[in-house]
C-alpha positions in Angstrom: -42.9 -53.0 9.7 -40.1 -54.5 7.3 -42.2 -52.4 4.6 -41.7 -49.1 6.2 -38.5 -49.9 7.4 -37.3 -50.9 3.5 -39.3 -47.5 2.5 -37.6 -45.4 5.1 -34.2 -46.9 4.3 -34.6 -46.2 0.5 -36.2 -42.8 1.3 -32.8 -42.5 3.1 -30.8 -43.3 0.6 -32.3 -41.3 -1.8 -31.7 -38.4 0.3 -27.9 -39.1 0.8 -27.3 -39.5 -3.0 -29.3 -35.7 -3.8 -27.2 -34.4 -0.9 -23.9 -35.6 -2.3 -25.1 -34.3 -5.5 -25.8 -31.0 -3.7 -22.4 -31.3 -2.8 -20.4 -32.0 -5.6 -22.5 -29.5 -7.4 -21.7 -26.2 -4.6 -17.8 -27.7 -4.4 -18.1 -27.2 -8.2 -20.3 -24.3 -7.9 -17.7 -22.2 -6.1 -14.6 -22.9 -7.9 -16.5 -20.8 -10.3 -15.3 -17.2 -11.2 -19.2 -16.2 -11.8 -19.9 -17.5 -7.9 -16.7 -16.7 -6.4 -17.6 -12.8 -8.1 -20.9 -13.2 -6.9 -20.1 -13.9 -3.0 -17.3 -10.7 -3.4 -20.4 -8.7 -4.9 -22.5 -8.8 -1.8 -19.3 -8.4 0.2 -18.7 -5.2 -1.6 -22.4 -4.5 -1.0 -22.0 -5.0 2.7 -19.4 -2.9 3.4 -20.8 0.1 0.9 -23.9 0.1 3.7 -22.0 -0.4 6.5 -19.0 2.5 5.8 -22.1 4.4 3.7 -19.5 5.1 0.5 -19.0 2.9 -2.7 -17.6 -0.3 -2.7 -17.1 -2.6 -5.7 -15.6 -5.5 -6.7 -15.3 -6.1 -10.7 -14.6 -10.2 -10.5 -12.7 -12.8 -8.8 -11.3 -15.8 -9.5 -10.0 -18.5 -7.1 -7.6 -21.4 -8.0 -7.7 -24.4 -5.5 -7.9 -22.5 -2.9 -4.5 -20.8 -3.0 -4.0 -18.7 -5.9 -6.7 -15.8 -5.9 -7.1 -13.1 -8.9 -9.2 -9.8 -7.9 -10.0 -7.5 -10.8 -11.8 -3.8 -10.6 -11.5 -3.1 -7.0 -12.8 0.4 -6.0 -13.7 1.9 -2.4 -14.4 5.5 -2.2 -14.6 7.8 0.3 -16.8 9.8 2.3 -16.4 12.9 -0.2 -16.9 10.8 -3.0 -13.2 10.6 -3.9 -11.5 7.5 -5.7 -9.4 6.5 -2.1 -8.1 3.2 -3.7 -8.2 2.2 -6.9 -7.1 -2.0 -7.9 -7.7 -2.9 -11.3 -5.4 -6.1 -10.9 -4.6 -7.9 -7.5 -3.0 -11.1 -7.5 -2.3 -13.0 -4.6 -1.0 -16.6 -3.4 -1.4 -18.3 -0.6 0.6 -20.6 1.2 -2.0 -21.2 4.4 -4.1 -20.1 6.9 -4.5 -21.0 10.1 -6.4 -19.9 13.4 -3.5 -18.2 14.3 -1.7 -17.4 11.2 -1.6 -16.4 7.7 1.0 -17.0 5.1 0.7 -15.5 1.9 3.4 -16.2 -0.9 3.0 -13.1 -3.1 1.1 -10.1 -3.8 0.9 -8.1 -6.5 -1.3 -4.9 -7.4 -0.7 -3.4 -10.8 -1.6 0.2 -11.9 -3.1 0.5 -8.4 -4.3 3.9 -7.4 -4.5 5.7 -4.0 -4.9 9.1 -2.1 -4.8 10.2 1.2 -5.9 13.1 3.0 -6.9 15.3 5.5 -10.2 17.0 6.0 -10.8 20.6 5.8 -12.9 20.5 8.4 -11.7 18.4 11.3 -8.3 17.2 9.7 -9.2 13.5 9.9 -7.5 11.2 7.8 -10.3 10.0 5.1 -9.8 6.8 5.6 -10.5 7.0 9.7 -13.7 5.4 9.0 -12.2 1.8 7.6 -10.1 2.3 10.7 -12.8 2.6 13.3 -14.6 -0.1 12.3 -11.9 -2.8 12.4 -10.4 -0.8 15.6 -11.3 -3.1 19.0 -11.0 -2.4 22.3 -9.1 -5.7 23.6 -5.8 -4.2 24.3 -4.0 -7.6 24.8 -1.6 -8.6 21.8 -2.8 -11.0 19.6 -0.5 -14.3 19.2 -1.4 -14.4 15.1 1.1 -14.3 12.9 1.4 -12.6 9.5 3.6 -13.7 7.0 4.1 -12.5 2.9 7.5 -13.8 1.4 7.4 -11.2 -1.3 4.7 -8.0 -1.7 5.3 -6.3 -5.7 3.6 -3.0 -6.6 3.8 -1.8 -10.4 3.2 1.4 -12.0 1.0 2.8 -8.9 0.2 6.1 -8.2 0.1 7.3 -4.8 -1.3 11.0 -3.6 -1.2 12.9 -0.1 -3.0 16.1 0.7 -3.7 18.2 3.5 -6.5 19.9 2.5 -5.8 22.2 5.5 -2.5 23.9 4.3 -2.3 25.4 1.0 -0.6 24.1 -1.8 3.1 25.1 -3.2 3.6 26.6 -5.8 7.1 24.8 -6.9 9.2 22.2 -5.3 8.6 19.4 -2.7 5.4 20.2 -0.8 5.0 17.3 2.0 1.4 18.6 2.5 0.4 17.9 -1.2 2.5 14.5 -2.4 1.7 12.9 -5.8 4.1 9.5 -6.3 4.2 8.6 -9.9 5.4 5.5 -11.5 5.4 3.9 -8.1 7.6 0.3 -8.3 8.1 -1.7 -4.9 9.6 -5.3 -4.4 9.6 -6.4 -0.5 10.1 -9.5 0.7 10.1 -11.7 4.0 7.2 -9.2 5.7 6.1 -10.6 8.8 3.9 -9.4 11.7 3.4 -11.2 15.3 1.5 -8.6 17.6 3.1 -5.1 17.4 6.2 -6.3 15.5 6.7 -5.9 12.5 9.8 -6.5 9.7 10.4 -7.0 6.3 13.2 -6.4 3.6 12.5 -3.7 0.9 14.8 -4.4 -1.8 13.9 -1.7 -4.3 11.7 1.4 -4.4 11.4 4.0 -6.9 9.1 6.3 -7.8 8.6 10.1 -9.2 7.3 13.2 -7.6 5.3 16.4 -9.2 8.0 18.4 -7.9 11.4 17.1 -10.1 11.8 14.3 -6.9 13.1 11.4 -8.6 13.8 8.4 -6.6 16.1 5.8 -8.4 16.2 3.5 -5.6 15.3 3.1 -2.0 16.1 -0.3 0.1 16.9 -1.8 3.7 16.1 -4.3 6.3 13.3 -3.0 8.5 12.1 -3.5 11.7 9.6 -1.9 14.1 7.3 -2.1 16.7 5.5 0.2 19.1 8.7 2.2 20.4 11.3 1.6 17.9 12.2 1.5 14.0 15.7 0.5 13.1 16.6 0.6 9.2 19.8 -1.9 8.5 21.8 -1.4 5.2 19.9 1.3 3.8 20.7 2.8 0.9 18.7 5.8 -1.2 19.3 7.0 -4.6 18.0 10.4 -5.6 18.0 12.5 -8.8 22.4 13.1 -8.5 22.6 12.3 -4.9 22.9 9.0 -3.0 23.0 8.2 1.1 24.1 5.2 2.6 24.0 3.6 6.1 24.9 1.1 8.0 22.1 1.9 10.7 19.2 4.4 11.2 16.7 4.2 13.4 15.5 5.6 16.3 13.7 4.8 20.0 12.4 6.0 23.0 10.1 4.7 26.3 7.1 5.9 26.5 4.2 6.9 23.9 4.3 10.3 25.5 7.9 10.8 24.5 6.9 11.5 20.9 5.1 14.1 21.6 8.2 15.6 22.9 10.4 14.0 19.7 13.2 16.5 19.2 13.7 16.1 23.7 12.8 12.5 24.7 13.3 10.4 21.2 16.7 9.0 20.4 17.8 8.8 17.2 21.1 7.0 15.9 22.7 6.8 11.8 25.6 5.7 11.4 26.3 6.8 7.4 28.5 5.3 5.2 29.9 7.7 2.3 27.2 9.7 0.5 27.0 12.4 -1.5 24.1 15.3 -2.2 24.4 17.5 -5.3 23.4 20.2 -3.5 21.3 20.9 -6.4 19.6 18.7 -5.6 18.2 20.6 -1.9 16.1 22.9 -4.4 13.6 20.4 -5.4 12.8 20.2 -1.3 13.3 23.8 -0.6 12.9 26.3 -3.9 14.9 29.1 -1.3 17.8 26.8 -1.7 17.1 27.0 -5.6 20.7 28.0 -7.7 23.1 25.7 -5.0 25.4 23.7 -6.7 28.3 21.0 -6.0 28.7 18.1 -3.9 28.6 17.4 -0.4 30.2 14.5 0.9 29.8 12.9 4.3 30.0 10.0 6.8 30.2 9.5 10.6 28.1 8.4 13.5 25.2 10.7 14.6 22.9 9.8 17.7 21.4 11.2 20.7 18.1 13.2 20.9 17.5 16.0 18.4 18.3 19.2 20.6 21.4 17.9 21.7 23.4 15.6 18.7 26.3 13.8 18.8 28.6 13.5 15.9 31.1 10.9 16.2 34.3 10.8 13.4 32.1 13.1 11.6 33.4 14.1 8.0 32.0 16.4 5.7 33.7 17.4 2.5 32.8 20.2 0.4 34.2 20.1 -3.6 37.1 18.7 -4.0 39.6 19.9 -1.7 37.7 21.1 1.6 36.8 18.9 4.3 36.4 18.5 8.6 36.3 15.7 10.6 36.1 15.2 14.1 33.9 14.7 17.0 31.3 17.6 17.6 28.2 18.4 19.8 25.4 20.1 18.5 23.0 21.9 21.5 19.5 23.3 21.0 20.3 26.8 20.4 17.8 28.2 21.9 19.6 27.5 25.2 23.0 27.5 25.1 23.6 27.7 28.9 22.3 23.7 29.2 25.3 22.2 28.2 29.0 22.2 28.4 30.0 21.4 25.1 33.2 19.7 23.8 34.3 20.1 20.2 37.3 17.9 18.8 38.3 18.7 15.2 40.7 16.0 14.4 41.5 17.5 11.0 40.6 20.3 8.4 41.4 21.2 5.3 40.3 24.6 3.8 40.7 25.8 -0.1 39.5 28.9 -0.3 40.4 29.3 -4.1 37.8 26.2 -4.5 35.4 27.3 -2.2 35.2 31.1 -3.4 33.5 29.6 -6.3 30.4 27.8 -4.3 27.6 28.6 -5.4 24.8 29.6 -3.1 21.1 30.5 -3.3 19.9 32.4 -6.1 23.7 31.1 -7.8 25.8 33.7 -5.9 29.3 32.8 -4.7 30.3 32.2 -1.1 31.3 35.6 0.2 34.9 35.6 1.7 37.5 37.8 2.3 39.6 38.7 -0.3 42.9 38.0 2.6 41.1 34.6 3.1 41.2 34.3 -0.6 45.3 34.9 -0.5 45.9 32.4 2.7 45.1 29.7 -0.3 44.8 26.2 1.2 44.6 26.0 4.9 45.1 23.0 7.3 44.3 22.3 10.7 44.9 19.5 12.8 43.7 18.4 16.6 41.7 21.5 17.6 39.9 20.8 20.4 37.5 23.4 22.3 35.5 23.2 25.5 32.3 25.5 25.6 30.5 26.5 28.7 28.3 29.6 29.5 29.9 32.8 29.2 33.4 30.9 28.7 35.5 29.4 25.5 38.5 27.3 26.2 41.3 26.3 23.1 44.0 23.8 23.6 46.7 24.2 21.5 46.7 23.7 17.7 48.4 24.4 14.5 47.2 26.3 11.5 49.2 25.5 8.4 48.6 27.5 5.3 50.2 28.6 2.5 51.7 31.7 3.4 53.0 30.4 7.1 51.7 28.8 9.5 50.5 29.8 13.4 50.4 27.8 16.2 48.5 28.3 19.5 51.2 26.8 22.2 49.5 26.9 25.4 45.9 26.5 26.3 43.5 29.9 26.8 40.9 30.8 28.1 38.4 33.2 26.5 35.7 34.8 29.0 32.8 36.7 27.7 31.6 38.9 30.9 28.9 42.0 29.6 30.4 44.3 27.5 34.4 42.8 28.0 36.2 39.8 26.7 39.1 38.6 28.9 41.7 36.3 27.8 43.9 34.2 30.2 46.6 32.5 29.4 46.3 29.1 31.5 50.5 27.7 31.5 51.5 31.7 31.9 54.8 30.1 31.0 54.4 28.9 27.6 54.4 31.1 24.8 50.9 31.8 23.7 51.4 32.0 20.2 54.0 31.7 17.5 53.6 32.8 14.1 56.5 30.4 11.2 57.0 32.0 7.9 53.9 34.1 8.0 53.8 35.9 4.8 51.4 39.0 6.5 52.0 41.5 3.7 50.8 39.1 0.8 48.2 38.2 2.9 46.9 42.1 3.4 48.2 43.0 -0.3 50.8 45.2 1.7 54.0 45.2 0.2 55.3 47.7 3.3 55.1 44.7 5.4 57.0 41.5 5.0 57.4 38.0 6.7 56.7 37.9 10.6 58.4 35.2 12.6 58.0 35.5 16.3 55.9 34.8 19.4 53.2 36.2 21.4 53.2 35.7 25.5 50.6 36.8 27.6 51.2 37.3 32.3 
């Protein structure tokens, strides 16, 4: 008995000592790049059977455990197309957990990738990547994804809807191609459907002429809401900047409805568009140039906007600023609107010289021309169906000026206009130096100086 028991114990022994070489040998084993590139092979395999398109993996290579270097990555899609291309991934991890994830950095270089929409049934191509890893548990998960900083270099991104024919000039946002593609974002982090992260530079170029310098904010988003903080874009001549944009709304079925049920609020800083710069989105806009300045507050759903302290400022000397409403227009008789323009200033000189589509100048009116540069402050308006209301205001230019003393009301009834004069004992209106014959190029009629009154 001691016999068997010595032989058993030795037996033992010798089996503990192969398995602990068995051990060190696989802990060796698969801090190998050939093993670690072996294991990613029949991943890649896997999935190529399972999404029935072509997978690969070109090698791997995993540092203790935390940094991780993936070369040659390639997944096609059903159509045969190349739908992501990786030749270089790097990434580095900080930990995982069962219920999160933090990753340090990721970086793709020269990475590839198009998107579309079938001909046939205008599914995106990558739908079937997203049905497999969809899941019917709709409770929100409680892990936690974080990446301190996400770099992409030199990628190139495309975008087609194979349903809708191509352009043949300018932006087309049914055919995109994003060339020279640099991102840097940083502090990305995900808990359930939350989801926010700092972009602190983008840039890329478009087929079109689309040049973005820079594009960067603090986001943040979940299922009913995106807010953009700080956000600031850089464009061929252009640049817009803005405290806030974002926008919100209840209930899924409210997108569906967007421009009704979806509020939207920006609240710009200054910017400026070369309006130029509009043709590479529209070629119909193609021969506009000069700047166009502006800043303000603008919220509220899209068929019925408010602009608060509003400014727009067209070359040098033209500008309006105020507080405006801007209705659907295809119904009118919803709303009582109430227009406040705190102050304008008109150069027609300057702005006779705007160019337009096709490079033709603003058409005004040669007595327009003559009034030179105009000024108007505190006009406020009131709109309701059938009926305008003005409260009194003062229009300086340079050949007079002519004031509006007492508030009126204009009434559009059929075929008539009635006006009504609402303080029937103020003076309606009263004309200052107005120069009418150099206004008309008249020289039979001089200066007027006088006032209107209306029972």
């Amino acid at each position: 008995m001691p016999k068997v028991v010595n032989i058993f114990l030795r037996s033992l022994g010798v089996m503990v000592e192969w398995l602990l070489i068995l051990c060190i040998a696989f802990a060796f084993l698969i801090r190998t790049s050939a093993f670690q590139t072996y294991i990613a092979h029949l991943a890649a395999d896997y999935y190529a059977k399972v999404w029935n398109t072509k997978v690969e993996i070109g090698k791997v290579d995993i540092t203790f455990f935390s940094r991780v270097y993936i070369e040659d990555v390639l997944i096609q899609d059903h159509h045969q197309r190349n739908m992501i291309v990786a030749p270089n991934i790097e990434l580095t991890l900080d930990g995982i957990g069962l219920e999160h994830a933090e990753i340090n950095e990721l970086t793709l270089n020269n990475a590839e990738v198009w998107f579309c929409k079938e001909r046939e049934n205008g599914e995106m191509n990558f739908q079937f990547i997203a049905d497999y890893f969809a899941t019917e548990d709709t409770t929100q998960s409680n892990f936690t994804t974080t990446l301190k900083t996400l770099r992409l270099k030199d990628a190139r991104i495309k975008y087609d809807d194979f349903r809708v024919r191509a352009k043949a000039k300018g932006f087309d946002p049914s055919h995109i191609a994003f060339n020279n593609v640099c991102l840097s974002l940083q502090g990305l982090k995900n808990k359930g459907p939350a989801t926010e992260f700092n972009l602190t530079d983008f840039s890329m170029k478009e087929k079109s002429g689309l040049n973005i310098h820079r594009i960067s904010g603090l986001f943040s988003m979940d299922e009913k809401s995106l807010s953009i903080n700080k956000f600031h874009c850089a464009f061929n001549n252009s640049h817009i900047n803005a405290e806030e944009i974002g926008y919100h709304y209840l209930h899924p079925k409210d997108m569906e409805d967007f421009n009704n049920r979806v509020n939207i609020k920006a609240v710009f800083g200054e910017s400026t568009i070369q309006l130029a710069d509009l043709s590479l989105v529209s070629p119909d806009l193609s021969g506009m140039k000069g700047p166009l300045s502006f800043r303000g507050t603008v919220e509220n759903v899209v068929n019925h906007l408010f602009l608060r302290d509003f400014e727009v400022r067209v070359q040098k000397n033209s500008s309006i600023r105020g507080d405006f409403e801007l209705p659907s227009f295809e119904n009118l008789t919803k709303f009582k609107i109430k227009e406040n323009l705190k102050y304008a200033a008109f150069d027609f000189q300057e702005l006779k010289t705007l160019k337009l589509p096709k490079g033709k100048n603003l058409p005004l009116d040669d007595a327009l021309v003559r009034l030179g540069k105009v000024q108007v402050r505190q006009l406020v308006a009131e709109v309701t169906p059938n009926t305008l209301r003005l409260q009194p205001f003062t229009v300086h230019t340079q050949q007079g000026s002519i004031s509006l003393k007492s508030s009126v009301k204009i009434g559009f009834q059929q075929d008539d206009i009635v006006v009504m004069n609402e303080n029937p004992d103020k003076t309606v209106l009263e004309m200052s130096g107005l120069k009418l014959g150099s206004i008309l190029n008249d020289p039979a009629i001089g200066q007027v100086d006088g006032t209107v009154s209306l029972n």
